[in-house]
C-alpha angles and dihedrals in degrees: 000000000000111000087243092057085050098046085049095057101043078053098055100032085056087053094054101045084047097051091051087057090049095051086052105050087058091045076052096052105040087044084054087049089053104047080049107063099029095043078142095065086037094051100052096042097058099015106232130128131284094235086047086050091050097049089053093055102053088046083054089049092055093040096055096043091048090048084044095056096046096041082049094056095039092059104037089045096047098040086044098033092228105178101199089050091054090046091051083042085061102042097048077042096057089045105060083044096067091029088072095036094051088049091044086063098035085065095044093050101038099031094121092050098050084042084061088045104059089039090063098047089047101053084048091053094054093043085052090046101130117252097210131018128021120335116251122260091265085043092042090053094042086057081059100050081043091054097035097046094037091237153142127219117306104285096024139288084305085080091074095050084076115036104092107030100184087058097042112099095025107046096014097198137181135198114260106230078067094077141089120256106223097169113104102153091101132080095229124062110275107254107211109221118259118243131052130316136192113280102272133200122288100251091053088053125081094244095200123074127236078252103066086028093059091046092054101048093046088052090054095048105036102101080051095056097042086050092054082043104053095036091050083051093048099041078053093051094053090044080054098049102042086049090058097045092053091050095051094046102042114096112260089226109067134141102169096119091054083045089056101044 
């Protein structure tokens, strides 16, 4: 192959990944859009709560517009040969690269901190659990992880006896999401009601903490997530490659972007 047919291809191959990614920063964003304006719908289908449902939409919506801007500059930059777009392509590109590789080894090396870190959130969240009315937005989405996960508190349901000392011993409570759905009548998944409910028996009760919950499930999945994270690493490393290879072969003088305008 001529090193113009293979300069053609790389071209072309660059363009079509890119304009993948474009097509699916908009699916993202539109997606986002719409989990965002109808979190109801949302919320009783799967059953999750309307500020979850929130978070995950506006971490849809900067997905997609980071994955539209680079699919944007990929293609432009690639079909044009635009030099400077394929140079800011491969240097947004090379960011988030060691962005995720700086945050990959953040976590290794400071995983016990960070461990000590959301135990202690999470033991506040439950000691500042309200007593009356509806839970907060942080308490409504840890009912969630609590349904969700089939847990109870973080270390387990002990985490409750204590967090409201002045109504220990006389209105033991718990909070709801702690306990057991035993409804099954229904077609949909029984949701459990937020908010705190009277100390109920053991066996109605998820006897593991999050905590336990989330180890396990991270041990269970954890050849699956090294395996997302090292082939997103390596699907980054051939787009920057092939970027490169296209800036340091294209002709320097080039005015084809001027010609197609």
């Amino acid at each position: 192959m001529s090193p113009k047919s293979c300069l053609g291809c790389t071209k072309w191959f660059l363009f079509l990944l890119n304009l993948l990614f474009f097509f699916l920063g908009i699916f993202l964003l539109a997606f986002s859009f719409w989990l965002l304006f109808d979190r109801q719908s949302f919320a009783t289908v799967l059953g999750s709560p309307l500020v979850s449902l929130r978070v995950w939409s506006y971490g849809f919506s900067g997905v997609g517009i980071a994955t539209m801007l680079l699919g944007f500059l990929g293609c432009l930059g690639a079909l044009k040969e635009v030099k400077v777009m394929l140079g800011l392509y491969f240097g947004l590109l090379l960011l988030l690269f060691t962005a995720q590789i700086t945050v990959a080894i953040i976590v290794y090396t400071q995983r016990t901190t960070l461990a000590t870190k959301v135990a202690a959130y999470t033991e506040e969240l439950i000691r500042g659990y309200p007593a009356q009315g509806p839970p907060g937005d942080t308490h409504e989405s840890w009912d969630a992880v609590q349904q969700q996960l089939g847990c109870c508190g973080w270390k387990g349901p002990q985490d409750w006896d204590h967090h409201d000392d002045a109504t220990r011993d006389r209105d033991r409570a718990i909070a709801c999401s702690c306990l057991r759905a035993h409804n099954s009548t229904h077609k949909t998944p029984s949701m459990l009601p937020h908010g705190r409910c009277p100390m109920a028996a053991l066996q109605d009760i998820f006897p593991r903490g999050c905590k336990e919950r989330v180890q396990t499930w991270l041990a269970g999945n954890l050849v699956t997530i090294v395996g997302v994270c090292i082939g997103i690493g390596l699907g980054e490393l051939f787009l920057l490659m092939l970027s490169m290879f296209l800036v340091r072969n294209l002709d320097s003088h080039y005015e084809k972007l001027l010609r197609g305008l």
